[in-house]
N, C-alpha and C positions, 0 to 999 in steps of 0.2 A: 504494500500500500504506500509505504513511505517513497517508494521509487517512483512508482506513479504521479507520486504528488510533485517531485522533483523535475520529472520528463515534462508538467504541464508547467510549472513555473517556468522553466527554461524558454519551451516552446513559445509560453505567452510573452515572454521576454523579447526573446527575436522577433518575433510577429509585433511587438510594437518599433522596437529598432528599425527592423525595416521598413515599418509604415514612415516614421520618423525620417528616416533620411532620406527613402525615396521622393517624398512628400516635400521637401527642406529643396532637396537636386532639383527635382520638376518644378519647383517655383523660385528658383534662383535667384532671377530676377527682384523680388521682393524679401526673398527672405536674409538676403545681407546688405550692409551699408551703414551708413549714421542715422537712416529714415527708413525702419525694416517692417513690412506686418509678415512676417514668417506664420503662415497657417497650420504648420505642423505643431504648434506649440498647443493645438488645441488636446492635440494629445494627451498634457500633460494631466488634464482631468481623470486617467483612467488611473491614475496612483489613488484615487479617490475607492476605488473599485477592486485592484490590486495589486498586491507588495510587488509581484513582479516586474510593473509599470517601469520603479523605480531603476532596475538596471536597465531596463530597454530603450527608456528612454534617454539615460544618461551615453550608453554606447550609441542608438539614433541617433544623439546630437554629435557626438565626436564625430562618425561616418561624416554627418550632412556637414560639419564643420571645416571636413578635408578641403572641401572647395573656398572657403570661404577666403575672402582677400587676404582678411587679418594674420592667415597663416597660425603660425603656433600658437601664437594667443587666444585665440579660437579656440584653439582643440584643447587646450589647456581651461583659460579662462569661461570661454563660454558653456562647457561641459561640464564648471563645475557649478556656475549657477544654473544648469539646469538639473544637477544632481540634488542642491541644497532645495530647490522647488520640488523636487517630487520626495524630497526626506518631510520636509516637514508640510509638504501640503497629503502626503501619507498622515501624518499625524493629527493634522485638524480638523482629517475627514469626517466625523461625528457632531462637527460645531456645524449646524446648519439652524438654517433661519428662511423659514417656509419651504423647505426641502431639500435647498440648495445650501452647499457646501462652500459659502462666500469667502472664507478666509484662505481654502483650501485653492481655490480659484485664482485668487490674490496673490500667493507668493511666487507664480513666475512673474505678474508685472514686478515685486517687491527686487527679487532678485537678480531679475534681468535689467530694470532701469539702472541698479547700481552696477551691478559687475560689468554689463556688457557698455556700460553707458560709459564706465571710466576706462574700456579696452578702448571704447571706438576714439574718447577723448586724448588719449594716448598714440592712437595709432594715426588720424587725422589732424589734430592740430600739430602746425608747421611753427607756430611761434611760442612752443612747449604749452603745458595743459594749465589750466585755469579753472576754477570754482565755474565761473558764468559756462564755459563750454563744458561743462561737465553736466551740471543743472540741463541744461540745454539739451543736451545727448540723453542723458539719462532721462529726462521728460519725451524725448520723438520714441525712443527702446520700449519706455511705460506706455504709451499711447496704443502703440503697435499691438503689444502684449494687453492691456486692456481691454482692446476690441476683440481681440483673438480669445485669450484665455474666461474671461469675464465672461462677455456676451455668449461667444460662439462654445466655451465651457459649459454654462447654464444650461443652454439648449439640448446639449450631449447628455447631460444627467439626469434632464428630463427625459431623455429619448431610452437611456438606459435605464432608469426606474422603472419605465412604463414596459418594457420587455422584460417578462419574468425570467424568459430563455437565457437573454444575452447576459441577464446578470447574473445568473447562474453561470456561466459559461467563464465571468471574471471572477469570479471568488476563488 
């Protein structure tokens, strides 16, 4: 039984990885820069559903980070705010407020406006880094993250409560 249970963790793990970076690749275009809405981030909600989420998504974002301009720091830095969002947005998945899992929701914009906001400020400004272009970055990162993880998070938990199947199929 215990192996079984390990074979589905795994499984669900890759299966979100690869949604992840597949998903990050095929929207390129949007999903990096100093002005990102990265849609795969909507992902991040299934840590909500299951522990497995958490490594899946953490390797999804390295893969999808290969490409990314920032190079190393990417793969480094932005992998690990999205490891620290799916750690503790695991964690706060019980705090809900009319169903929804708002807090749980919240910590990729939390940890993506800072981490990736001070890569991009870092990596972008030419006349070294500054509070204002950081604020700035880190406000366009939250936005992006915002409408993705918030809004289009919301929608998914509904979509997954409402299926007795599919939530059975996360646990």
């Amino acid at each position: 039984m215990k192996n079984k249970k390990t074979i589905r963790f795994i499984a669900m793990g890759a299966a979100t990885a690869a949604l992840y970076a597949g998903a990050t690749l095929l929207l390129a275009p949007i999903s990096y820069g100093p002005v990102q809405f990265r849609l795969s981030e909507v992902l991040t909600t299934l840590c909500v559903f299951t522990p497995a989420a958490i490594p899946g998504l953490t390797i999804g974002c390295f893969l999808g980070n290969l490409a990314s301009p920032f190079g190393w720091m990417d793969w480094v830095f932005g992998s690990l705010a999205t490891l620290l969002a799916a750690i503790t947005g695991r964690l706060l998945r019980n705090v809900r407020l009319g169903g929804i899992p708002w807090l749980s929701l919240l910590m990729p914009v939390v940890f993506n406006a800072v981490i990736v906001g001070a890569e991009i400020t870092l990596f972008f400004e030419e006349k070294g880094a500054s509070l204002r272009a950081f604020l700035i970055n880190g406000a366009w990162v939250g936005l992006g993250e915002l409408v993705v993880c918030v809004i289009g998070g919301a929608l998914l938990v509904k979509a997954i409560d409402k299926s007795k199947s599919l939530k059975k199929e996360l646990k």
